[in-house]
mmCIF file of the N, C-alpha and C atoms, coordinates in Angstrom:
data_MODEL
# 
_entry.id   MODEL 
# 
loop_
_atom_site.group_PDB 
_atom_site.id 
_atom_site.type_symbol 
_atom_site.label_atom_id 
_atom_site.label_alt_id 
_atom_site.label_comp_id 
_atom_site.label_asym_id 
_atom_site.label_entity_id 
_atom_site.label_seq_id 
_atom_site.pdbx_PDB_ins_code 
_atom_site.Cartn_x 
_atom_site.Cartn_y 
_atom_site.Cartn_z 
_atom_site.occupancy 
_atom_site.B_iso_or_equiv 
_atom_site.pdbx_formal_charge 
_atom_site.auth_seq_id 
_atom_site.auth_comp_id 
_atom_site.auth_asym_id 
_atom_site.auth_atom_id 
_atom_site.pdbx_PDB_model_num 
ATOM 1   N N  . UNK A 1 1  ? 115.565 113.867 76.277  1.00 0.00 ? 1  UNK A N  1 
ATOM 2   C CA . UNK A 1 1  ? 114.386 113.746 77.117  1.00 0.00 ? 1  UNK A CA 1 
ATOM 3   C C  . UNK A 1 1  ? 113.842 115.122 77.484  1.00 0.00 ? 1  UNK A C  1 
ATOM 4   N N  . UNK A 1 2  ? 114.484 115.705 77.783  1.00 0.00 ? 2  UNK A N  1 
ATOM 5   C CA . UNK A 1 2  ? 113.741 117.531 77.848  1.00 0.00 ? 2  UNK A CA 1 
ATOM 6   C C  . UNK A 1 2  ? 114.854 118.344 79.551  1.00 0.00 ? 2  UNK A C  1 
ATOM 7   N N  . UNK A 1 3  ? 114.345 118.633 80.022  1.00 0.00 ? 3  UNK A N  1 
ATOM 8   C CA . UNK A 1 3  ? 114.238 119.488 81.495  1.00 0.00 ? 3  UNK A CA 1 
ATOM 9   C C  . UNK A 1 3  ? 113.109 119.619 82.250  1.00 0.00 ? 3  UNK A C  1 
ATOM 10  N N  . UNK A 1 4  ? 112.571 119.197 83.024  1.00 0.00 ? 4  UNK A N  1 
ATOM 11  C CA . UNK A 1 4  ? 111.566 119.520 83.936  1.00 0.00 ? 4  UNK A CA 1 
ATOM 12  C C  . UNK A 1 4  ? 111.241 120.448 84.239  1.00 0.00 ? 4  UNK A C  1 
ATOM 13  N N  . UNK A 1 5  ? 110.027 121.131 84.198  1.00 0.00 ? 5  UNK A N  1 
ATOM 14  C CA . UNK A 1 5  ? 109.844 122.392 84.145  1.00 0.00 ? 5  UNK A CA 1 
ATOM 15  C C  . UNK A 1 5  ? 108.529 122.737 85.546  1.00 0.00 ? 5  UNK A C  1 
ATOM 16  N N  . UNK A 1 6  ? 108.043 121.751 86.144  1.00 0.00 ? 6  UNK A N  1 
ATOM 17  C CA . UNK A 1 6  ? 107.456 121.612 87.211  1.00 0.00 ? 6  UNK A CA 1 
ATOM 18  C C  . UNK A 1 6  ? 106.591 120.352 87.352  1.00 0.00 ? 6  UNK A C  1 
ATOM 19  N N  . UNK A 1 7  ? 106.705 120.007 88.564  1.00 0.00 ? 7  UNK A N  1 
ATOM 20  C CA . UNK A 1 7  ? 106.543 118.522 88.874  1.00 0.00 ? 7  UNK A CA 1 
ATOM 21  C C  . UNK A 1 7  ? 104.978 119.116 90.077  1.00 0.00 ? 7  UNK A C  1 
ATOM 22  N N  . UNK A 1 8  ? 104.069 118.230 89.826  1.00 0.00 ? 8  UNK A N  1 
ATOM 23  C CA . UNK A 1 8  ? 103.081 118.540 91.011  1.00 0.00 ? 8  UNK A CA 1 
ATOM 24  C C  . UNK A 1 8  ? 101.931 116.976 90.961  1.00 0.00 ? 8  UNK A C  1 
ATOM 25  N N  . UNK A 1 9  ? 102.099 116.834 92.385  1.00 0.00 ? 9  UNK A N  1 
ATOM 26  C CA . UNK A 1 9  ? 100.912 115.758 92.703  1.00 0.00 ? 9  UNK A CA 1 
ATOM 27  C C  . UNK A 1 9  ? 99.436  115.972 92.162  1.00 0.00 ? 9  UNK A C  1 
ATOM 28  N N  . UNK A 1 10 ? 98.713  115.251 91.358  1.00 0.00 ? 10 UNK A N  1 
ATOM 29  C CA . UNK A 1 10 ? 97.579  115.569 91.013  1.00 0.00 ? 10 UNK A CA 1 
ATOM 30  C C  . UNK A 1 10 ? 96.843  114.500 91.368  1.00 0.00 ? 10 UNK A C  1 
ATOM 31  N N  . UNK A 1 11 ? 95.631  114.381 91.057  1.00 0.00 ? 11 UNK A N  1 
ATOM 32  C CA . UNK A 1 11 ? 94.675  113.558 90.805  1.00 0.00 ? 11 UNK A CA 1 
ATOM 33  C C  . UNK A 1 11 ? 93.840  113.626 89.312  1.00 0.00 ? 11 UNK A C  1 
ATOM 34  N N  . UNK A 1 12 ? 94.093  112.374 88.786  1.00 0.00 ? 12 UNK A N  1 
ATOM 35  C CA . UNK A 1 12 ? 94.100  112.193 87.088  1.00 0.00 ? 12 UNK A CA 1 
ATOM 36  C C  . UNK A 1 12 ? 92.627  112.091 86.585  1.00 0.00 ? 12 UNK A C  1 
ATOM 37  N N  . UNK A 1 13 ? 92.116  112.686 86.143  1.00 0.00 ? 13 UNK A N  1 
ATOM 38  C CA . UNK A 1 13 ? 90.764  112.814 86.310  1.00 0.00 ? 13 UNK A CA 1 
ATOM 39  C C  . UNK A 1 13 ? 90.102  112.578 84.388  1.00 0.00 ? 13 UNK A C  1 
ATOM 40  N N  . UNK A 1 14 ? 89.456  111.974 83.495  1.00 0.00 ? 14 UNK A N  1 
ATOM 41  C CA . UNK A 1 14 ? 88.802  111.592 82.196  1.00 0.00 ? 14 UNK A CA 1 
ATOM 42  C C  . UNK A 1 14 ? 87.578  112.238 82.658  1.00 0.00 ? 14 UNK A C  1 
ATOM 43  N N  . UNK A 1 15 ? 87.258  112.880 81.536  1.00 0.00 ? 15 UNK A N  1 
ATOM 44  C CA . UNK A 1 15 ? 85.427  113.255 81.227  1.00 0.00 ? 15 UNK A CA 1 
ATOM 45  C C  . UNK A 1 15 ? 84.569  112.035 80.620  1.00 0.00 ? 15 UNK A C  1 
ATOM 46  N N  . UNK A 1 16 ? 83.818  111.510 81.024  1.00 0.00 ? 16 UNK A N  1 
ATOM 47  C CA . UNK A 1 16 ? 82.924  110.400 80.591  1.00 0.00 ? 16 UNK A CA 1 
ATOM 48  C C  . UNK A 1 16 ? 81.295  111.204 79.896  1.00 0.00 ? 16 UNK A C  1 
ATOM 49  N N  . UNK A 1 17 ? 81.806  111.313 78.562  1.00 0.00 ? 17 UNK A N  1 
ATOM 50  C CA . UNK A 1 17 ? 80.683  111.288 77.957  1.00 0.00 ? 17 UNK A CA 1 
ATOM 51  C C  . UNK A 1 17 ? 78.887  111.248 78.241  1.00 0.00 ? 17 UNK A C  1 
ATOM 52  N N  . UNK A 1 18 ? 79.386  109.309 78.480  1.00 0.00 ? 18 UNK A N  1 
ATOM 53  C CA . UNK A 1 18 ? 77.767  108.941 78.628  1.00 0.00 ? 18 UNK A CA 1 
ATOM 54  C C  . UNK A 1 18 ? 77.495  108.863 79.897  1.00 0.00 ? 18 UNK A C  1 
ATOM 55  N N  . UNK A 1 19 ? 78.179  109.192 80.910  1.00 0.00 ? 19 UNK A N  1 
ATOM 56  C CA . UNK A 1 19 ? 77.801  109.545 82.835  1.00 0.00 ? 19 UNK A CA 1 
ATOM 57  C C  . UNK A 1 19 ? 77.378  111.139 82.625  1.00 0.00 ? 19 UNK A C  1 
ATOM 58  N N  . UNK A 1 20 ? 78.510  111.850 82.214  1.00 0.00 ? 20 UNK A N  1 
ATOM 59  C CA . UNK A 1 20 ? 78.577  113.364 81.853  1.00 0.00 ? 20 UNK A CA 1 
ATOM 60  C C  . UNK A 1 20 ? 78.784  113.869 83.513  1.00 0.00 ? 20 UNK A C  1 
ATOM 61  N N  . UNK A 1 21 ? 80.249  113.139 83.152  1.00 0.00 ? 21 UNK A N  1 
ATOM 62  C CA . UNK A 1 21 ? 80.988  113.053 85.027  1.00 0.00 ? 21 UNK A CA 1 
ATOM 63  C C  . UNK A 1 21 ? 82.213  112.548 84.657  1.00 0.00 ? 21 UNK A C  1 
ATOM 64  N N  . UNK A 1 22 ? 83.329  113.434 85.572  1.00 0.00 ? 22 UNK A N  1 
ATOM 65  C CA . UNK A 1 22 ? 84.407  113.043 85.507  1.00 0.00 ? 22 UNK A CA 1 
ATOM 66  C C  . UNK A 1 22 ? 84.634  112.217 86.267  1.00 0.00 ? 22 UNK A C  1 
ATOM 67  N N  . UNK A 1 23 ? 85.511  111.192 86.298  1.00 0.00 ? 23 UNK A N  1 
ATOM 68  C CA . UNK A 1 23 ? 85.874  109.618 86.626  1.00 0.00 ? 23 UNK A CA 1 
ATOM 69  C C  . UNK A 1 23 ? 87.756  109.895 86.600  1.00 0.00 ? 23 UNK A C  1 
ATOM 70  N N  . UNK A 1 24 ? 87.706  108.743 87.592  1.00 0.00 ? 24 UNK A N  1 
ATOM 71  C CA . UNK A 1 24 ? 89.443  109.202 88.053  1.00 0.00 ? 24 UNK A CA 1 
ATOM 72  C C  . UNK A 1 24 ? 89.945  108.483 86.732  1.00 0.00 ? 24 UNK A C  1 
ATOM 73  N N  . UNK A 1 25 ? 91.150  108.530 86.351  1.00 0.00 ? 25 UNK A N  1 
ATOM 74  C CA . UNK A 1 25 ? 91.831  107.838 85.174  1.00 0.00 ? 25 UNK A CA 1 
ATOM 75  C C  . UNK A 1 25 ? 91.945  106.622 85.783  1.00 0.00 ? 25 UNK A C  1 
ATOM 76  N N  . UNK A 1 26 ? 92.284  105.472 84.785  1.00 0.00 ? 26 UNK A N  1 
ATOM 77  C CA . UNK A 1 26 ? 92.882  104.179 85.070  1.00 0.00 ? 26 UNK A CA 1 
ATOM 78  C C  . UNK A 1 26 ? 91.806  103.241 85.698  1.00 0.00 ? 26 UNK A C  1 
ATOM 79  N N  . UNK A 1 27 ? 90.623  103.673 85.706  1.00 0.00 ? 27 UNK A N  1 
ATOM 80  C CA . UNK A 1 27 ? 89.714  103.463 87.034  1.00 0.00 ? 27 UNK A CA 1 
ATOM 81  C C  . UNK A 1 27 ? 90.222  102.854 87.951  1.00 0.00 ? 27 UNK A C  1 
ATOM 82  N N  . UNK A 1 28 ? 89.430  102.161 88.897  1.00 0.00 ? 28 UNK A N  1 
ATOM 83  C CA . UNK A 1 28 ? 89.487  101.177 90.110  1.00 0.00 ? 28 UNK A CA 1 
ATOM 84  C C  . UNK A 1 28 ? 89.350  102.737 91.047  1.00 0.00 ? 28 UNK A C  1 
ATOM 85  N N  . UNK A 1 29 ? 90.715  102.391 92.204  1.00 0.00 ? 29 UNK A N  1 
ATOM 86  C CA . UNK A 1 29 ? 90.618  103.128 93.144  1.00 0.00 ? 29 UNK A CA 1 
ATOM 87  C C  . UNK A 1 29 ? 91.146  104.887 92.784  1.00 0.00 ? 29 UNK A C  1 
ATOM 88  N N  . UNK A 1 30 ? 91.047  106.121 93.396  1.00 0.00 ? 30 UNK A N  1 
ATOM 89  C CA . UNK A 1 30 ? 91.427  107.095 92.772  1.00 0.00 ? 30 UNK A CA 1 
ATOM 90  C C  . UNK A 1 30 ? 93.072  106.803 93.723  1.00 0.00 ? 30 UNK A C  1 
ATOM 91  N N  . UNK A 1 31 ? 93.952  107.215 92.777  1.00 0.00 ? 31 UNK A N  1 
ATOM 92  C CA . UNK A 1 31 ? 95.070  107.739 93.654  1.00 0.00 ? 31 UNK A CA 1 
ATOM 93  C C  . UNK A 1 31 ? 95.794  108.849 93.149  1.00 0.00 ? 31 UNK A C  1 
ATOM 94  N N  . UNK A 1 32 ? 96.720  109.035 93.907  1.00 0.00 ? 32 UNK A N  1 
ATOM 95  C CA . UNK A 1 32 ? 97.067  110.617 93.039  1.00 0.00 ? 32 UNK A CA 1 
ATOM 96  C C  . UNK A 1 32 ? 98.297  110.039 92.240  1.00 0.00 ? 32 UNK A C  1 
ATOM 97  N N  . UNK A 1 33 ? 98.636  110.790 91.406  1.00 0.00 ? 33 UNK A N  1 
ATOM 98  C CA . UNK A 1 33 ? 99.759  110.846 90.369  1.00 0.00 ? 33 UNK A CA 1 
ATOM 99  C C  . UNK A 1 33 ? 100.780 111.801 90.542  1.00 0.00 ? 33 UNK A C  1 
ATOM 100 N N  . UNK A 1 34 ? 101.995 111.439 90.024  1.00 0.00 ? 34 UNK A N  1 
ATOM 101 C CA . UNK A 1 34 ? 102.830 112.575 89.681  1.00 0.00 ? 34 UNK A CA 1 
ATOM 102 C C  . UNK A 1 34 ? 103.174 112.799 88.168  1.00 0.00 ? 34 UNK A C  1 
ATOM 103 N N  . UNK A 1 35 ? 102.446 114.511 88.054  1.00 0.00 ? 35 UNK A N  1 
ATOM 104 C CA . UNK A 1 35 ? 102.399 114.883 86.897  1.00 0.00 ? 35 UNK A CA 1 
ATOM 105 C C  . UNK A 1 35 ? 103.989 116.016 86.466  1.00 0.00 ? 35 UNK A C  1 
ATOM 106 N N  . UNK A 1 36 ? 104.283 115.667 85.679  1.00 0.00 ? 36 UNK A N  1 
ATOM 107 C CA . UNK A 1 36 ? 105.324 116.472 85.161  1.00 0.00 ? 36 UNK A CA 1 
ATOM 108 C C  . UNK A 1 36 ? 105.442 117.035 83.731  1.00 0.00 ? 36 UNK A C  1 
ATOM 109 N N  . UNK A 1 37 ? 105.891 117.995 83.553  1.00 0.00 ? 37 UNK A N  1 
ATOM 110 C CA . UNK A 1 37 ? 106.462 119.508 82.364  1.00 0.00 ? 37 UNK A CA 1 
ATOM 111 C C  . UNK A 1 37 ? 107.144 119.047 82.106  1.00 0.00 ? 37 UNK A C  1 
ATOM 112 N N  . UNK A 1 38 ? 107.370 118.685 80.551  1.00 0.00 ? 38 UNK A N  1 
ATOM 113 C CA . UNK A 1 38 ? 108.957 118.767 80.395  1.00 0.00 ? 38 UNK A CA 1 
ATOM 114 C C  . UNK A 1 38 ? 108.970 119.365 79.268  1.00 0.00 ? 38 UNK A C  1 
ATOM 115 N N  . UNK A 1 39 ? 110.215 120.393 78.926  1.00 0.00 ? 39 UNK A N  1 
ATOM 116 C CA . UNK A 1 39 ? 110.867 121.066 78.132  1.00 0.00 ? 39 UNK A CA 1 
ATOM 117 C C  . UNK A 1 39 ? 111.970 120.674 77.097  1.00 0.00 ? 39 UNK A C  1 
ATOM 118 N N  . UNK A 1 40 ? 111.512 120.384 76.045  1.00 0.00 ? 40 UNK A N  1 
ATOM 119 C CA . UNK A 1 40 ? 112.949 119.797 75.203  1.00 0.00 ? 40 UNK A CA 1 
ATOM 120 C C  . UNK A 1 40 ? 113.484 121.383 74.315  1.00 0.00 ? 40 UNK A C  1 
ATOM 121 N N  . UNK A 1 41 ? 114.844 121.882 74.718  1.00 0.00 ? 41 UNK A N  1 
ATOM 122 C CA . UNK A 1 41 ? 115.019 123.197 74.084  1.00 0.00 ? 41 UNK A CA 1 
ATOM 123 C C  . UNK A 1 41 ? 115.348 123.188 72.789  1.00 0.00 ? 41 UNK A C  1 
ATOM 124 N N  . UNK A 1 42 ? 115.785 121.883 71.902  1.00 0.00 ? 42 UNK A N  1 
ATOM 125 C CA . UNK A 1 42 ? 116.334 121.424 71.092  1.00 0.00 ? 42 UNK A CA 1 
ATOM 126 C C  . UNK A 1 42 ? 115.203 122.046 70.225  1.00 0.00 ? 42 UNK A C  1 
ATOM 127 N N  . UNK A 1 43 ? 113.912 121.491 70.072  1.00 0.00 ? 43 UNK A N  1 
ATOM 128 C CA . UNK A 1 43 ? 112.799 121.244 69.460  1.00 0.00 ? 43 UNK A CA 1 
ATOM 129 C C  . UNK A 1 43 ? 111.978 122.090 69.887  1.00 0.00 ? 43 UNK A C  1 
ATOM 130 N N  . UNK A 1 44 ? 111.817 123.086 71.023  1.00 0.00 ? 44 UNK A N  1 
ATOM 131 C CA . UNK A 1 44 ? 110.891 123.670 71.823  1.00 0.00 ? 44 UNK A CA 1 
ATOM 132 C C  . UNK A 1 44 ? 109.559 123.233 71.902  1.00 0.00 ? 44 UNK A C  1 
ATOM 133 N N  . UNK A 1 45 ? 109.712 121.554 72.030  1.00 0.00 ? 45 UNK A N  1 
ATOM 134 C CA . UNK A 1 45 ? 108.743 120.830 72.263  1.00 0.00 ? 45 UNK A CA 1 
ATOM 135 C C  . UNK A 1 45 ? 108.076 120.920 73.836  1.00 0.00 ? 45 UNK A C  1 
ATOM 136 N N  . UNK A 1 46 ? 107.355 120.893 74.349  1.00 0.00 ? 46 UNK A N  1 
ATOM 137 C CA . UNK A 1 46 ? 106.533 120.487 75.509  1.00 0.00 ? 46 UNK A CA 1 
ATOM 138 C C  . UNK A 1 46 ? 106.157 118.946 75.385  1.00 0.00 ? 46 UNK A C  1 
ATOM 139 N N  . UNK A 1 47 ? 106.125 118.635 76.860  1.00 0.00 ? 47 UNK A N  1 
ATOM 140 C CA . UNK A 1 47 ? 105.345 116.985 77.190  1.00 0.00 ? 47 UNK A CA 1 
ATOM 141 C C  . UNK A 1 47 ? 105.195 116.705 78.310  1.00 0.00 ? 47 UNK A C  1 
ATOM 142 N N  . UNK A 1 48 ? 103.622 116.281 78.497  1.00 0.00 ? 48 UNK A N  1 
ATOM 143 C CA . UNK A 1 48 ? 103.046 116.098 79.633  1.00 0.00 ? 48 UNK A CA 1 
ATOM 144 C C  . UNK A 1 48 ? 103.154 114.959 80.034  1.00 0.00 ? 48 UNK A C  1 
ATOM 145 N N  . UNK A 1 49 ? 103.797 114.367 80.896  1.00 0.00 ? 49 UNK A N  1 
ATOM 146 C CA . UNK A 1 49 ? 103.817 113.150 81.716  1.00 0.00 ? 49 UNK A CA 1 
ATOM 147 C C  . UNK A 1 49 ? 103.017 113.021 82.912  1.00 0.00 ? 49 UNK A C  1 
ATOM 148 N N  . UNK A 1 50 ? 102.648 111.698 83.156  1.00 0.00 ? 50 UNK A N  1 
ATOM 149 C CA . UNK A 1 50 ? 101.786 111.712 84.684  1.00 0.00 ? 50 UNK A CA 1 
ATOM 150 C C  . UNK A 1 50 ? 102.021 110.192 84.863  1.00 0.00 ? 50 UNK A C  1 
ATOM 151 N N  . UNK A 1 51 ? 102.399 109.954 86.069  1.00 0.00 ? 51 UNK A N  1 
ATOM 152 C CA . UNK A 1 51 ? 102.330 108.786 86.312  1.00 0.00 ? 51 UNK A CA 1 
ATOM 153 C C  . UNK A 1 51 ? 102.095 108.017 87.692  1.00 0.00 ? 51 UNK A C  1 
ATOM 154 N N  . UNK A 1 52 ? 101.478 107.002 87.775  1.00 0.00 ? 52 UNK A N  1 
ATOM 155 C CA . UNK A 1 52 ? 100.682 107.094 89.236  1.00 0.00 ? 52 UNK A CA 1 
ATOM 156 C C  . UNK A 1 52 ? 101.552 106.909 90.005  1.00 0.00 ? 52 UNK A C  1 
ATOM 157 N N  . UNK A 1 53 ? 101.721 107.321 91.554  1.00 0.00 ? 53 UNK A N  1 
ATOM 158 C CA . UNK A 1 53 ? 102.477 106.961 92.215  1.00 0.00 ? 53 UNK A CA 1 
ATOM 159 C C  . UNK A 1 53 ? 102.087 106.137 93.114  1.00 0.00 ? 53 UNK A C  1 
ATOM 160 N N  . UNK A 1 54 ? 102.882 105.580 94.045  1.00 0.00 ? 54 UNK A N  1 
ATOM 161 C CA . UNK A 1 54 ? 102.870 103.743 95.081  1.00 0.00 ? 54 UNK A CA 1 
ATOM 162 C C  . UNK A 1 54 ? 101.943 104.840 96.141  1.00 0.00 ? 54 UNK A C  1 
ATOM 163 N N  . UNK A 1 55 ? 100.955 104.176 96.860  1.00 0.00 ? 55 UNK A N  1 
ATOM 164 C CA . UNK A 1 55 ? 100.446 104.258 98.130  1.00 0.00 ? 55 UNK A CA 1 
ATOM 165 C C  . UNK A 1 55 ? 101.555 104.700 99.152  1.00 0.00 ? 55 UNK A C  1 
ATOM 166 N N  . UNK A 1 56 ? 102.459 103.855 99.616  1.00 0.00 ? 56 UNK A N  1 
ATOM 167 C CA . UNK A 1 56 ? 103.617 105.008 100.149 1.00 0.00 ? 56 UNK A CA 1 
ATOM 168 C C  . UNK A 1 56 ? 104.630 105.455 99.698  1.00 0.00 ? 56 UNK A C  1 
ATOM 169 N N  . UNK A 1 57 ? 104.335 105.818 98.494  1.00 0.00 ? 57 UNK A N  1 
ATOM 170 C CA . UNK A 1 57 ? 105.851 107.016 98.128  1.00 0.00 ? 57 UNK A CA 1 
ATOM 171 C C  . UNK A 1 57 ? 105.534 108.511 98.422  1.00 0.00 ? 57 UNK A C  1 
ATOM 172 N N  . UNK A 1 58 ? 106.060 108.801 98.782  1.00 0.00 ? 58 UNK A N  1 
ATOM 173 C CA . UNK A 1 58 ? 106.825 110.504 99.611  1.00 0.00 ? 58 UNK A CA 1 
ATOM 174 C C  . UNK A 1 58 ? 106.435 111.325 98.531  1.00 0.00 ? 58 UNK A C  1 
ATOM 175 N N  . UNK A 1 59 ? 106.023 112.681 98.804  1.00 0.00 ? 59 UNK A N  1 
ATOM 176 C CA . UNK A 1 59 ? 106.053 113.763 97.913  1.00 0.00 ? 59 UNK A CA 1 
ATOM 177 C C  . UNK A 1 59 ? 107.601 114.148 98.025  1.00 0.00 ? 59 UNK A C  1 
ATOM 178 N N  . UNK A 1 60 ? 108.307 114.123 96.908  1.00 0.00 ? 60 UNK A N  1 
ATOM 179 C CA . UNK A 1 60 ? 109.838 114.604 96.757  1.00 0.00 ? 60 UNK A CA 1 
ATOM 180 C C  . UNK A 1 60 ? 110.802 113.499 97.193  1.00 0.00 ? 60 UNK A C  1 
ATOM 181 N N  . UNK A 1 61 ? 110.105 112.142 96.692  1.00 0.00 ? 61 UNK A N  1 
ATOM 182 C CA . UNK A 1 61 ? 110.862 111.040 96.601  1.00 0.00 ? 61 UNK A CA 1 
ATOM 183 C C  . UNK A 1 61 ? 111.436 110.845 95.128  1.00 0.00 ? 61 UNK A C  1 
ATOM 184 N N  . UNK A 1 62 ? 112.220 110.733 95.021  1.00 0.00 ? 62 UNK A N  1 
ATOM 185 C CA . UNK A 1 62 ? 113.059 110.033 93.664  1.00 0.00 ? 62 UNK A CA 1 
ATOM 186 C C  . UNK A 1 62 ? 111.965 109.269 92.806  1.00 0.00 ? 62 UNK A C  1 
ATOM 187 N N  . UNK A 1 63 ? 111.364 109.429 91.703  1.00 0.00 ? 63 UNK A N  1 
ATOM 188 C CA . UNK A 1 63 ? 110.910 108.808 90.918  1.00 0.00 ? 63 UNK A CA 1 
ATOM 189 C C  . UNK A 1 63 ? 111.214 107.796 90.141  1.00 0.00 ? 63 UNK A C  1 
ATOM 190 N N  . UNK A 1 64 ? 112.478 107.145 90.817  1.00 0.00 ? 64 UNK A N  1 
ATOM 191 C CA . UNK A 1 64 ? 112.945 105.804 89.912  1.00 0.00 ? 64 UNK A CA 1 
ATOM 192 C C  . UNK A 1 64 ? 113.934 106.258 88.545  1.00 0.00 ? 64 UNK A C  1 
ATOM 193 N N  . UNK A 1 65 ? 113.904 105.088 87.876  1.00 0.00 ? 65 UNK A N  1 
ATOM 194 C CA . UNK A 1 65 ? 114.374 104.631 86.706  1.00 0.00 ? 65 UNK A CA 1 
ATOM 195 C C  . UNK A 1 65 ? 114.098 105.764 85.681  1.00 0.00 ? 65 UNK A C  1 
ATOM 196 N N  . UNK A 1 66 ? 114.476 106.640 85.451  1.00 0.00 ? 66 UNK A N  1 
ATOM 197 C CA . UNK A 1 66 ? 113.725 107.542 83.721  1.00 0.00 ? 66 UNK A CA 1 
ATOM 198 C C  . UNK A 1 66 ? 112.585 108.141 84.697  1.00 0.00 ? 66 UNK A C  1 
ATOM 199 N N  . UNK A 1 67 ? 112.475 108.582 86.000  1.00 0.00 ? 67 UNK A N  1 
ATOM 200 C CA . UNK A 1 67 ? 111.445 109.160 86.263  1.00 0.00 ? 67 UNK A CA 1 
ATOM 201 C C  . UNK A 1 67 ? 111.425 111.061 85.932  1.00 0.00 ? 67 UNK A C  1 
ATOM 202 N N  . UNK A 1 68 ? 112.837 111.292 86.115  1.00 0.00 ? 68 UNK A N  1 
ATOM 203 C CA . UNK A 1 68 ? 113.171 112.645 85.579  1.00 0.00 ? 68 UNK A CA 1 
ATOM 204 C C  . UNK A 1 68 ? 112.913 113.581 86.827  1.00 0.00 ? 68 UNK A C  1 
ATOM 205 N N  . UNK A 1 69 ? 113.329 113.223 87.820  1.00 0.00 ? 69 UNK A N  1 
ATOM 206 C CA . UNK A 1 69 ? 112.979 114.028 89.330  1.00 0.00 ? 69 UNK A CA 1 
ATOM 207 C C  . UNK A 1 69 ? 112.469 113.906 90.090  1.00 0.00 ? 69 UNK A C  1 
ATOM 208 N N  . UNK A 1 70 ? 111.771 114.681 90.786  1.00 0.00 ? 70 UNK A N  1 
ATOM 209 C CA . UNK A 1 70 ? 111.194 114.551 92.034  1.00 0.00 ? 70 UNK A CA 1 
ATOM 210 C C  . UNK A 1 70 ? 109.473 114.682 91.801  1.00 0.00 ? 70 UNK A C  1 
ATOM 211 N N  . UNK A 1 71 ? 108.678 114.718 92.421  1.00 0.00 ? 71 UNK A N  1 
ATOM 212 C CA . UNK A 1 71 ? 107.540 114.787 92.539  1.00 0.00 ? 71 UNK A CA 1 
ATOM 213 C C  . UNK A 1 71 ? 107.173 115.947 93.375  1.00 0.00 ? 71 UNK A C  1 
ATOM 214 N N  . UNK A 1 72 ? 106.539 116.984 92.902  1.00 0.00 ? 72 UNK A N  1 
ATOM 215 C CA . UNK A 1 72 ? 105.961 118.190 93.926  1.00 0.00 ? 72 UNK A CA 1 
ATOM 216 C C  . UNK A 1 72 ? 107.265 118.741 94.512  1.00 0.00 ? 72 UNK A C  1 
ATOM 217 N N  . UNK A 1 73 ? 108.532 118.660 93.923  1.00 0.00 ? 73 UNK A N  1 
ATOM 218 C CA . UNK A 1 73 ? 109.664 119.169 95.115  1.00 0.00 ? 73 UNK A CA 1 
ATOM 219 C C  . UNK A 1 73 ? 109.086 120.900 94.223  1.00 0.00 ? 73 UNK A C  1 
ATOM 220 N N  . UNK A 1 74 ? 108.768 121.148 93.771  1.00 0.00 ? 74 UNK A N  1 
ATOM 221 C CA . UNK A 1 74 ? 108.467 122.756 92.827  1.00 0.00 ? 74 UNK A CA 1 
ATOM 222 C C  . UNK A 1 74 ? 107.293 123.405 93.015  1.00 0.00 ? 74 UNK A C  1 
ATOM 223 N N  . UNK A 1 75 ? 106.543 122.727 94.065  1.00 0.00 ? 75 UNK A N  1 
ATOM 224 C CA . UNK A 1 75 ? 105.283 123.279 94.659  1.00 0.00 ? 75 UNK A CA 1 
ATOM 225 C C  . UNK A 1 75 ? 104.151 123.213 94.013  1.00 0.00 ? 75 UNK A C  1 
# 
């Protein structure tokens, strides 16, 4: 799976073409995400993960199952 290389709260944002305006990902409501780095040294691959997080989950809450860390605990 890699090493985490920095974890940070974002807001997921697509360029829309035919508006010629960025639009939150996933549409509906905007919420923020936790985006993460990861490092595989094997392969010196990179991979960008992001994945939305719950209305009340914690910045530097446990990301679950295969979440691979924390969220924003790296500033």
């Amino acid at each position: 799976m890699g090493t985490v290389l920095c974890s940070a709260r974002a807001t997921v944002l697509l360029y829309d073409e035919a508006q010629k305006q960025w639009v939150a990902a996933g549409g509906g409501p905007q919420t923020p995400s936790c985006v993460q780095l990861y490092h595989h040294p094997g392969t010196h691959a990179f991979r960008l993960v992001g994945r939305k997080m719950q209305p009340d989950q914690q910045v530097g809450a446990p990301m679950g199952a295969g979440g691979g860390g924390t969220c924003g605990g790296r500033g």
